[in-house]
Short mmCIF file of the C-alpha atoms (twelve columns), coordinates in Angstrom:
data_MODEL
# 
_entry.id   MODEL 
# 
loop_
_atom_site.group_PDB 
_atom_site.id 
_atom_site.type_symbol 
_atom_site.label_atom_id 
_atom_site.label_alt_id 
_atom_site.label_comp_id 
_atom_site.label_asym_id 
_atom_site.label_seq_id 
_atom_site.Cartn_x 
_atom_site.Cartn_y 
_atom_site.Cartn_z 
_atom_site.pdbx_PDB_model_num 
ATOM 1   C CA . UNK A 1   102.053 100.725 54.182 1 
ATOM 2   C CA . UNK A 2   104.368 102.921 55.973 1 
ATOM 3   C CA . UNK A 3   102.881 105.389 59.304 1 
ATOM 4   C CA . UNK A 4   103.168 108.770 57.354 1 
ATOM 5   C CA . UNK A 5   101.661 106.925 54.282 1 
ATOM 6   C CA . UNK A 6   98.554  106.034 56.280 1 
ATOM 7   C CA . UNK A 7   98.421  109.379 57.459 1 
ATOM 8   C CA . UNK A 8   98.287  110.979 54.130 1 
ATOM 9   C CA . UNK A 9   95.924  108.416 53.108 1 
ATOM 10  C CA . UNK A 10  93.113  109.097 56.028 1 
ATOM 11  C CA . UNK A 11  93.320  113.162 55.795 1 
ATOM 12  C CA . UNK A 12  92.709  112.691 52.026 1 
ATOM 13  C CA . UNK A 13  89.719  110.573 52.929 1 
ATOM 14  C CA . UNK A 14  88.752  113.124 55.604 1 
ATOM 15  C CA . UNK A 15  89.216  116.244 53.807 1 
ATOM 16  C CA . UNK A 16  86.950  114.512 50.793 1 
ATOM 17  C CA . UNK A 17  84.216  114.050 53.258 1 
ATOM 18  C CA . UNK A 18  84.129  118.171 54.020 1 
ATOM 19  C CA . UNK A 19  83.525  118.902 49.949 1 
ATOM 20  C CA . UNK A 20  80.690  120.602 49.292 1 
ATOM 21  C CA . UNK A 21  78.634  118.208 47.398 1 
ATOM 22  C CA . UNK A 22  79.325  115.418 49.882 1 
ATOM 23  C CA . UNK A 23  78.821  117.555 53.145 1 
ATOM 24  C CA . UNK A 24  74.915  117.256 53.195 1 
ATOM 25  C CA . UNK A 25  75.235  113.579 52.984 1 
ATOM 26  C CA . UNK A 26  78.048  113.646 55.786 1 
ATOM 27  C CA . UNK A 27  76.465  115.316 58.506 1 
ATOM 28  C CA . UNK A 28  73.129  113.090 58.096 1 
ATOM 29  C CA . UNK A 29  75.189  109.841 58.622 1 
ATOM 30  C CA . UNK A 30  75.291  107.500 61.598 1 
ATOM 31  C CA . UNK A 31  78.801  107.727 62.304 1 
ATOM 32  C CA . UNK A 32  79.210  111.594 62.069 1 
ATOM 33  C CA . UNK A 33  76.047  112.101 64.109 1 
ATOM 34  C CA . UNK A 34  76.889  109.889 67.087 1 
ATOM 35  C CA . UNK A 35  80.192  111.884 66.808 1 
ATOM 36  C CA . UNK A 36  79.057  115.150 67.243 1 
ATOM 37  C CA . UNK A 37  76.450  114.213 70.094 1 
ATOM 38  C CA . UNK A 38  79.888  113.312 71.918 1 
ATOM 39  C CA . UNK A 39  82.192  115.588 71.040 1 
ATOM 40  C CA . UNK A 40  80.712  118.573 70.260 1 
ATOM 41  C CA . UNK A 41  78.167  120.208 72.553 1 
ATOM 42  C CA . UNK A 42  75.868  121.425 70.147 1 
ATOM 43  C CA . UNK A 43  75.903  125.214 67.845 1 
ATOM 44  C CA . UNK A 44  74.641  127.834 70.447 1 
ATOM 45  C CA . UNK A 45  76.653  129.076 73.355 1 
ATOM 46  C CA . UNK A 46  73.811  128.469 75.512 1 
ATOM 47  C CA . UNK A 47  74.489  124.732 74.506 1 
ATOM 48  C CA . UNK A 48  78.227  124.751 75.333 1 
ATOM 49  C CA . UNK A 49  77.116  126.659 78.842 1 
ATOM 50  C CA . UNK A 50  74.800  123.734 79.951 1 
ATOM 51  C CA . UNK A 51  77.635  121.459 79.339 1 
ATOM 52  C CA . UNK A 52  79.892  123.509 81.263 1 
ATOM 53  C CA . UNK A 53  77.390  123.450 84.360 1 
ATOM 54  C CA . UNK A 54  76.969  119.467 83.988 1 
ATOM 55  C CA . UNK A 55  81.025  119.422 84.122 1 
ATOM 56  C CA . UNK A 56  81.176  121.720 87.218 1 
ATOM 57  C CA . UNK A 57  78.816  119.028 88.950 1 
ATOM 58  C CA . UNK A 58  81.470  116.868 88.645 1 
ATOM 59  C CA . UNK A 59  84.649  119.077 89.556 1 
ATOM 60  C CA . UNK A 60  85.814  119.442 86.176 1 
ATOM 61  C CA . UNK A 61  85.749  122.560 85.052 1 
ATOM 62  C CA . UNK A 62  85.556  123.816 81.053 1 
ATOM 63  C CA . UNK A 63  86.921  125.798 78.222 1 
ATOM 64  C CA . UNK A 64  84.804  126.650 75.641 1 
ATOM 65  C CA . UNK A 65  85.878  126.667 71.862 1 
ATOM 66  C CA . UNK A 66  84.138  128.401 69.759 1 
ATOM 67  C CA . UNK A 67  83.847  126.669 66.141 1 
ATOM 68  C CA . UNK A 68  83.735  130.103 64.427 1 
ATOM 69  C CA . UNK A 69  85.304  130.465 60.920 1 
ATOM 70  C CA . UNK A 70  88.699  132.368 60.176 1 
ATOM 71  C CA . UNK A 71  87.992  136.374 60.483 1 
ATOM 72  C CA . UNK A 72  88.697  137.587 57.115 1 
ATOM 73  C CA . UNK A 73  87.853  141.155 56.934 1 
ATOM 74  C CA . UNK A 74  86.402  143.392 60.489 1 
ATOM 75  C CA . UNK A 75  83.009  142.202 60.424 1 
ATOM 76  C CA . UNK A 76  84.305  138.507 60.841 1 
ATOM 77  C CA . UNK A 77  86.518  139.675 63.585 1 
ATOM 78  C CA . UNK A 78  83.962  141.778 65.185 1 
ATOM 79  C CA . UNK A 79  81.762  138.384 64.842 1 
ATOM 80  C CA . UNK A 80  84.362  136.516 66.868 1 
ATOM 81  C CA . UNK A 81  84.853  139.469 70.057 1 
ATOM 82  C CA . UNK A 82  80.893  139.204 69.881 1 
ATOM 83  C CA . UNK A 83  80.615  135.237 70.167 1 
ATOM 84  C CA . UNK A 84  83.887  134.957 72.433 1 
ATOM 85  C CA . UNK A 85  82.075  138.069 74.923 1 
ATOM 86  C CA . UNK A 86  78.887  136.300 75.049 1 
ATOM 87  C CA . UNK A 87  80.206  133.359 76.140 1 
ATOM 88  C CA . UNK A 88  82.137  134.611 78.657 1 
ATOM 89  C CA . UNK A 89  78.976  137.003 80.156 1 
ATOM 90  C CA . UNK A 90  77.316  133.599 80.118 1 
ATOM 91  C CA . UNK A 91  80.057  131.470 81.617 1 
ATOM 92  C CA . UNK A 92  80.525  134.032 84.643 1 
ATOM 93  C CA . UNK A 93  78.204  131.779 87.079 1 
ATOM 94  C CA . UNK A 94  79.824  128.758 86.470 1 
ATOM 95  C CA . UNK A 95  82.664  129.927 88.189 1 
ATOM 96  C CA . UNK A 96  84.191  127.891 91.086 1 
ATOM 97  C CA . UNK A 97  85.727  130.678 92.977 1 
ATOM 98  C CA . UNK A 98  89.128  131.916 94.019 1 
ATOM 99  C CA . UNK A 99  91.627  130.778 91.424 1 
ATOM 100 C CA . UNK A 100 89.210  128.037 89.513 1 
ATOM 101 C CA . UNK A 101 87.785  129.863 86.354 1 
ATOM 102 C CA . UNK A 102 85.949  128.879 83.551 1 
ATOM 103 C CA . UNK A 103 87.970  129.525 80.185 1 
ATOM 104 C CA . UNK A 104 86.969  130.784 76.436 1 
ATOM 105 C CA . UNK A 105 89.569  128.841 73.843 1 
ATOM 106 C CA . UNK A 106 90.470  131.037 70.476 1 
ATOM 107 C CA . UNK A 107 92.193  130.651 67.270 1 
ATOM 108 C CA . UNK A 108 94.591  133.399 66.166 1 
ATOM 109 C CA . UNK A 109 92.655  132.803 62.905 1 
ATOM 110 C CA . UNK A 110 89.909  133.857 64.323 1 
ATOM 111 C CA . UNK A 111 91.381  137.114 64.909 1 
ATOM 112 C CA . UNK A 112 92.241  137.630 61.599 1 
ATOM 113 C CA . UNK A 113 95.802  137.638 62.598 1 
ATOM 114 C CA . UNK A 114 96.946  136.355 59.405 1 
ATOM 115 C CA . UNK A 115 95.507  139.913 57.968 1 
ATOM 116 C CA . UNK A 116 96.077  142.609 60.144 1 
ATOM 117 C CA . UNK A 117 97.766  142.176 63.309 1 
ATOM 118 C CA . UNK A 118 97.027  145.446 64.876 1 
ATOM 119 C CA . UNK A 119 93.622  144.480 64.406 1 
ATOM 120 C CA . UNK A 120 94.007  140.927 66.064 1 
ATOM 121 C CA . UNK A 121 95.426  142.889 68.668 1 
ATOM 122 C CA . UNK A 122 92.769  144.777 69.675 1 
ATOM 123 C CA . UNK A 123 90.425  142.287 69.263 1 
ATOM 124 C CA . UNK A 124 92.301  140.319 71.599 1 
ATOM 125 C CA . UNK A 125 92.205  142.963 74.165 1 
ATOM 126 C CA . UNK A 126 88.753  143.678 73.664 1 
ATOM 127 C CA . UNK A 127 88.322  139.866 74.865 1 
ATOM 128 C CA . UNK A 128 90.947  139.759 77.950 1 
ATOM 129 C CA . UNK A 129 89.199  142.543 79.128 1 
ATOM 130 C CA . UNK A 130 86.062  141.166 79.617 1 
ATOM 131 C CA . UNK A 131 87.374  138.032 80.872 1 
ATOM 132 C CA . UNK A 132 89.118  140.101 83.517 1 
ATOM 133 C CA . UNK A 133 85.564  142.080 84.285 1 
ATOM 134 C CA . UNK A 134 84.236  138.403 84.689 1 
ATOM 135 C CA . UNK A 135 86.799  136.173 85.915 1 
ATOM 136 C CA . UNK A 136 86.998  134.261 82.860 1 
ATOM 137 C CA . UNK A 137 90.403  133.343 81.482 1 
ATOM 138 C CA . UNK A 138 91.562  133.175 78.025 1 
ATOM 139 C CA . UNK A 139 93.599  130.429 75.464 1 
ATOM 140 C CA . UNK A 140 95.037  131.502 72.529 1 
ATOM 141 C CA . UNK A 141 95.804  128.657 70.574 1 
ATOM 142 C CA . UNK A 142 99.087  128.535 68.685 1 
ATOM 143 C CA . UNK A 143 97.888  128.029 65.094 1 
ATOM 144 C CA . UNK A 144 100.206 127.412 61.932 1 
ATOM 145 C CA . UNK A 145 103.787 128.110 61.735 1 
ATOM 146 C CA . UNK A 146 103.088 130.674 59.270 1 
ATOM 147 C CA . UNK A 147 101.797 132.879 62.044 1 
ATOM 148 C CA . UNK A 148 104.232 131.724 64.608 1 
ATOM 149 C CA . UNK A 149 105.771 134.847 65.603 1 
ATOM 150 C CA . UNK A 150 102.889 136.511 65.324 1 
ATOM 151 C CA . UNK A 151 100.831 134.995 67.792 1 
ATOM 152 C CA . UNK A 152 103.825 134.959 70.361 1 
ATOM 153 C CA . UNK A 153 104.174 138.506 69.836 1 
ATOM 154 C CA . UNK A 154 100.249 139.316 70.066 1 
ATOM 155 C CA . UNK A 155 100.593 137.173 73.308 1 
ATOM 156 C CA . UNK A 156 103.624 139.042 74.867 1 
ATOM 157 C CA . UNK A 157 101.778 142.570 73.666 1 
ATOM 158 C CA . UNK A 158 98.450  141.161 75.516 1 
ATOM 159 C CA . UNK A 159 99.731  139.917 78.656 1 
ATOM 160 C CA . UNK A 160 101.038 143.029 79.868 1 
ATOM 161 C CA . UNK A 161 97.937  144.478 80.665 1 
ATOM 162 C CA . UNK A 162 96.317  140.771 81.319 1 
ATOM 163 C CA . UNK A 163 98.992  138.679 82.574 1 
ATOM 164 C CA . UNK A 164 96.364  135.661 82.937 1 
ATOM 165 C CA . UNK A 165 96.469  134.956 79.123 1 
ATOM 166 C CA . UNK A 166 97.372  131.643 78.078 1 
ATOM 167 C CA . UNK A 167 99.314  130.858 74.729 1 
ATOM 168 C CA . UNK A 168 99.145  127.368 73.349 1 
ATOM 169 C CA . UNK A 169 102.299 125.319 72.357 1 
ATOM 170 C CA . UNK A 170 102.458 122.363 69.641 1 
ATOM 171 C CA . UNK A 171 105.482 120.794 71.560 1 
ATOM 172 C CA . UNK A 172 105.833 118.057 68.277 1 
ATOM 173 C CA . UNK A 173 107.494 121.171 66.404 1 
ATOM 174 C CA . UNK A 174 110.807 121.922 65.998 1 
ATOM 175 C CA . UNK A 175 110.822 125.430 67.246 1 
ATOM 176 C CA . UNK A 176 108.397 125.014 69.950 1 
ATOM 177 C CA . UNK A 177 111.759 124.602 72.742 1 
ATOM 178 C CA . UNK A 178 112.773 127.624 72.233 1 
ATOM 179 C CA . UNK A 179 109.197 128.978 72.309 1 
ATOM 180 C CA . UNK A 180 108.314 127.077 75.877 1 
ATOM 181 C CA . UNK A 181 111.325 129.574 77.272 1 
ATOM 182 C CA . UNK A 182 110.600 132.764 75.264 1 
ATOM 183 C CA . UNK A 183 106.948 132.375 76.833 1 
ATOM 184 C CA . UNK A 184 108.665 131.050 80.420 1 
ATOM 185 C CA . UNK A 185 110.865 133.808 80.959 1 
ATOM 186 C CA . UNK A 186 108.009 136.266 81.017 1 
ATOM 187 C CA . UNK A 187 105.872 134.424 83.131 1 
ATOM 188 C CA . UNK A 188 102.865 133.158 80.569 1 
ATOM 189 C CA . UNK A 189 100.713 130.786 81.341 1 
ATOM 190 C CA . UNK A 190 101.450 127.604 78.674 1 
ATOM 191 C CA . UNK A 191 98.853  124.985 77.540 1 
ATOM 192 C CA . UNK A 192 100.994 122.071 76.170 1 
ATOM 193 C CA . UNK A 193 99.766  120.085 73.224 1 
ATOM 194 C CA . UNK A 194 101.736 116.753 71.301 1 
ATOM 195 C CA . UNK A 195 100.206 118.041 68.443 1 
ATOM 196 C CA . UNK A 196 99.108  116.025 65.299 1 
ATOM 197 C CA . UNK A 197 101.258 114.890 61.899 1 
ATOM 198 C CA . UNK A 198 99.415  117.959 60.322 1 
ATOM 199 C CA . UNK A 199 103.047 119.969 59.827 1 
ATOM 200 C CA . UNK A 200 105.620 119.193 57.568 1 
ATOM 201 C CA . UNK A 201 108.826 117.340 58.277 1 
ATOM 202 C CA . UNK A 202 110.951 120.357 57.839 1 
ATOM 203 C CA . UNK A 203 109.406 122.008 60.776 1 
ATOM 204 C CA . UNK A 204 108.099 119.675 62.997 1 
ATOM 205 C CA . UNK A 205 108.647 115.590 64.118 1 
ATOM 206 C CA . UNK A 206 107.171 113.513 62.196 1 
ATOM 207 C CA . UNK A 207 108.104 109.908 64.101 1 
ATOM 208 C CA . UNK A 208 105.916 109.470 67.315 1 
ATOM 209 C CA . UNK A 209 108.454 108.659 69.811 1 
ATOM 210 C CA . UNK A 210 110.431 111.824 68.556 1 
ATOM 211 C CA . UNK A 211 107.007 113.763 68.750 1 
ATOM 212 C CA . UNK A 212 106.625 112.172 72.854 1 
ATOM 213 C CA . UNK A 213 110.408 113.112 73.394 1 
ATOM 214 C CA . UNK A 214 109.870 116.802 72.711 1 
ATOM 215 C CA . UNK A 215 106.623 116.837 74.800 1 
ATOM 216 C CA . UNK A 216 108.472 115.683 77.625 1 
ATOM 217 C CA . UNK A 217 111.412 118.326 77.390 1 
ATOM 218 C CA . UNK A 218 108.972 121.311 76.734 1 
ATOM 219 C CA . UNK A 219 107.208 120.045 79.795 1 
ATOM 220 C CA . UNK A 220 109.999 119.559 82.124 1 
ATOM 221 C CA . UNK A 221 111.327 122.828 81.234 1 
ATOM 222 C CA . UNK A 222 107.265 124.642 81.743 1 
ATOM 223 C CA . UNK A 223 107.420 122.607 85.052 1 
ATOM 224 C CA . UNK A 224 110.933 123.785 85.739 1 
ATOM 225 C CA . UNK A 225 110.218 127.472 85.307 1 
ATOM 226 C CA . UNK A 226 107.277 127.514 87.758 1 
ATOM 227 C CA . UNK A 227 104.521 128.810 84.968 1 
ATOM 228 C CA . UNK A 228 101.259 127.735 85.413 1 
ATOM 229 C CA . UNK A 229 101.050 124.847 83.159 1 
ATOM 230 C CA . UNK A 230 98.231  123.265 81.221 1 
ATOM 231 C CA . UNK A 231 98.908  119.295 79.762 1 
ATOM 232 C CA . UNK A 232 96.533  118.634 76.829 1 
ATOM 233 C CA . UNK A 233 97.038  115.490 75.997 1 
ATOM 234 C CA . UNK A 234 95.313  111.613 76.267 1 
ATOM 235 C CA . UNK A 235 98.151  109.539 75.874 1 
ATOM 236 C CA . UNK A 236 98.404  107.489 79.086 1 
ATOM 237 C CA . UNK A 237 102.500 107.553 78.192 1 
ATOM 238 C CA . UNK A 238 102.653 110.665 78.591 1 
ATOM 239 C CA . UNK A 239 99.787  111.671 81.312 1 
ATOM 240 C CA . UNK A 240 102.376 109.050 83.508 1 
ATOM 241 C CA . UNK A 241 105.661 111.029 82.514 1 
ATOM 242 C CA . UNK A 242 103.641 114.533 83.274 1 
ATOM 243 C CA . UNK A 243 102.632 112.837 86.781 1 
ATOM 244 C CA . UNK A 244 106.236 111.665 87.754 1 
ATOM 245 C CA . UNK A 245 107.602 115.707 86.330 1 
ATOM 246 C CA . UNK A 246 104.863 117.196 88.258 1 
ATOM 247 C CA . UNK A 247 106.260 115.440 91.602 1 
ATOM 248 C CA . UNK A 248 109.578 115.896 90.910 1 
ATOM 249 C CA . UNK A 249 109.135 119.934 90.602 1 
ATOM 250 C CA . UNK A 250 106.860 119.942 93.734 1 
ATOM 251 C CA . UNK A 251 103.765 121.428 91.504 1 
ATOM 252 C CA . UNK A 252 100.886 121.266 93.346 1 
ATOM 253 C CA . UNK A 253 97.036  122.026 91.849 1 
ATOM 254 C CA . UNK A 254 97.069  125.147 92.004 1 
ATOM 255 C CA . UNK A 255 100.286 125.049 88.978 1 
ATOM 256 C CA . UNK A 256 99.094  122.566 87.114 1 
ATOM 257 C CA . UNK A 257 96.090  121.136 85.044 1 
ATOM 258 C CA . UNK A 258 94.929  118.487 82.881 1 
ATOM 259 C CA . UNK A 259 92.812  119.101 79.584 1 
ATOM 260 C CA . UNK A 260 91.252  116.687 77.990 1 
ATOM 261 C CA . UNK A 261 88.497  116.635 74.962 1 
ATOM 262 C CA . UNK A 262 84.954  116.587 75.574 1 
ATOM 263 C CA . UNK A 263 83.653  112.997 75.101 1 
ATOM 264 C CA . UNK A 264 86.746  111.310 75.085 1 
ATOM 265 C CA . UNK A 265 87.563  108.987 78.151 1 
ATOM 266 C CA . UNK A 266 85.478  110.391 80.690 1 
ATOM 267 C CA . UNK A 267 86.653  107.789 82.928 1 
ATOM 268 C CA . UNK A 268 90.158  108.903 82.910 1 
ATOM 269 C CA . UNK A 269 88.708  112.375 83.704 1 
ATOM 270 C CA . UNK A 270 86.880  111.227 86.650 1 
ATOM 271 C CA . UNK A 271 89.827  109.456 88.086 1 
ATOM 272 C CA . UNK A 272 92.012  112.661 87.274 1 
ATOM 273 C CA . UNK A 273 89.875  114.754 89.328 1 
ATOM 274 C CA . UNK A 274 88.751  112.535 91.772 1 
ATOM 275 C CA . UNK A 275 92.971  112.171 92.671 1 
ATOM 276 C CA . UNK A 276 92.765  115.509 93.330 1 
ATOM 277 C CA . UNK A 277 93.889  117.282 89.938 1 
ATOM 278 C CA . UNK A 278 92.820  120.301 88.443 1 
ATOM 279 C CA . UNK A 279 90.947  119.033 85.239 1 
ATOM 280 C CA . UNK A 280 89.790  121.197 82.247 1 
ATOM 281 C CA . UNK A 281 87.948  119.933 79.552 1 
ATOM 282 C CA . UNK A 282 87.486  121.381 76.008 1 
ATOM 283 C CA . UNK A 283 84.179  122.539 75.046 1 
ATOM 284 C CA . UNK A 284 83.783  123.033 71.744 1 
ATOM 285 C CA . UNK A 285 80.481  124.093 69.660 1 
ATOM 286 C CA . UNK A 286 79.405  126.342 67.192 1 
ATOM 287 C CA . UNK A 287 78.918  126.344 63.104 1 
ATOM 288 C CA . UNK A 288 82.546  124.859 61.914 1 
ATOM 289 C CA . UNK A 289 81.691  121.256 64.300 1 
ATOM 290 C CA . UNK A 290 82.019  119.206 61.368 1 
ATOM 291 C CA . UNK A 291 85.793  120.998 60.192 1 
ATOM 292 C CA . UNK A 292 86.295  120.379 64.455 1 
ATOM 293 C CA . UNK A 293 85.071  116.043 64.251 1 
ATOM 294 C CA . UNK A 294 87.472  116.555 60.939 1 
ATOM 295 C CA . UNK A 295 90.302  117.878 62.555 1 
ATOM 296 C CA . UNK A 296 90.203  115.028 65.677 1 
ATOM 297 C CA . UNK A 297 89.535  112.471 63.239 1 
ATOM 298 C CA . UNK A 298 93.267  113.203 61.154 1 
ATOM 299 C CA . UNK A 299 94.643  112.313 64.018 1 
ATOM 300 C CA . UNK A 300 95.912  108.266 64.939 1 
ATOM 301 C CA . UNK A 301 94.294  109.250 68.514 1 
ATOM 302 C CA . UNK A 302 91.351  110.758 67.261 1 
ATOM 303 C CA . UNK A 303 90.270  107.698 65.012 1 
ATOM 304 C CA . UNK A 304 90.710  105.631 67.792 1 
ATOM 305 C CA . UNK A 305 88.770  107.629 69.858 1 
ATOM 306 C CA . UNK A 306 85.793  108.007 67.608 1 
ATOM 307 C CA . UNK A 307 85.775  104.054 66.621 1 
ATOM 308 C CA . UNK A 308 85.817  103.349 70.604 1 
ATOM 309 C CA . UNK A 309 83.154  105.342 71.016 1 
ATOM 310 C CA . UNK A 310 80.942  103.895 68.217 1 
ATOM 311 C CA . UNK A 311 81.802  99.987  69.830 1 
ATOM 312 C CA . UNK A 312 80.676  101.570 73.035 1 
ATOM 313 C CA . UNK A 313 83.777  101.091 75.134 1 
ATOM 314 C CA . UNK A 314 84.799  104.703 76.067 1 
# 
């Protein structure tokens, strides 16, 4: 069976496991359960805080992810400002000082962005700004390429007044060049993803060589530009290739960090940090965990993540 066959085949199987009648059954199994104790720090913030505490002990320090549903109307945008402010009120001690902040990770979806921009917007705002009171920084994640243009523009609106923003980039799409020097030329702050096989052919690379080719020229140009730069990725390939840029452009620290998932290769995060490098890790928790273990799991990586956990090697 060919690689994108496989791939159609396992998010079938995945998304049948989120139907309603099954979803009771889901959560109460072995597998899923061992999953979420290791990648997901639980569903309060207070939760997600400890864990950012227990990372700071070990000089990594965390984003937290909120696993809030899509904001369709105000009151499920005013639910995500509330959520997103709370954490970062409690995240405010776990600060490292100087340039070395905690972060709060949304979803444009979150901000209803899909619905009214203007209102995504402000909600936005509402959440720089009390980052900014806190020294907390912000991730916007890129979300579909339906709302593409969207979320660059809400970014380029945003950072104006808080120039610390981050906007996330899906470097396995076809667009996402250009978008790496849109963002560049105004000096954001760019989290780099490979992305999954979740878009379609006619908009992003579908063969995984292709997909690690694009990484690599979104990154050299990020590196190139001198924006701080955030590499979200596991693949040792391509950790190597970010190392050998990273020289090459003279980045030290203080331009460029490593996220990696909660759970998932702690060794390689130790060693990371331990060699000096900024690590971040993503924290995620809240109501939508199983839609989040869901999400990892339709990806090649992700499976073999959560079937090296379960054998106890990782």
């Amino acid at each position: 069976m060919s690689p994108m066959r496989t791939d159609r085949l396992r998010a079938r199987t995945l998304d049948a496991l989120l139907a309603p009648d099954a979803r009771d059954r889901v959560t109460t199994s072995r597998v899923v359960t061992a999953a979420r104790a290791r990648f997901v720090a639980g569903e309060a913030t207070d939760d997600a805080v400890t864990q950012a505490q227990r990372l700071r002990r070990t000089n990594r320090l965390a984003a937290l992810h909120p696993l809030l549903p899509p904001a369709e109307d105000a009151a499920g945008v005013d639910a995500t400002i509330t959520e997103a402010v709370t954490a970062i009120e409690r995240l405010a001690p776990v600060a490292a000082g100087g340039d070395y902040r905690p972060e709060v990770y949304l979803a444009p979806e979150q901000l209803g962005i899909g619905a009214d921009a203007g209102r995504a917007s402000r909600a936005l705002a509402e959440v720089c700004a009390a980052g900014d009171e806190h020294r907390v920084d912000i991730t916007l994640r890129s979300g579909t390429t339906s709302v593409a243009d969207a979320v660059l523009g809400l970014v380029e609106c945003t950072r104006e007044r808080y120039p610390r923003l981050t906007a996330s980039v899906v470097a396995r799409r076809h667009r996402s060049e250009s978008d790496v020097a849109r963002l560049a030329a105004t000096g954001t702050r760019v989290r780099l993803v490979r992305g999954g096989a979740g878009d379609p052919a006619a908009e992003a690379w579908q063969d995984s060589h292709e997909a690690d080719l694009a990484f690599v020229r979104c990154l050299a140009d990020l590196l190139g530009s001198g924006v701080h730069t955030v590499v979200a990725t596991h693949e040792p390939l391509l950790l190597d290739l970010a190392d050998g840029l990273a020289d090459q452009s003279g980045r030290g620290p203080e331009g460029l960090e490593y996220q990696f998932f909660l759970g998932a290769q702690p060794d390689l995060q130790m060693r990371t940090a331990d060699a000096g490098n900024r690590v971040r890790v993503l924290v995620p928790y809240g109501p939508q965990w199983l839609e989040y273990l869901h999400d990892l799991a339709c990806r090649p990586s992700g499976v073999r993540r959560l079937v090296t956990m379960l054998a106890g090697r990782g």
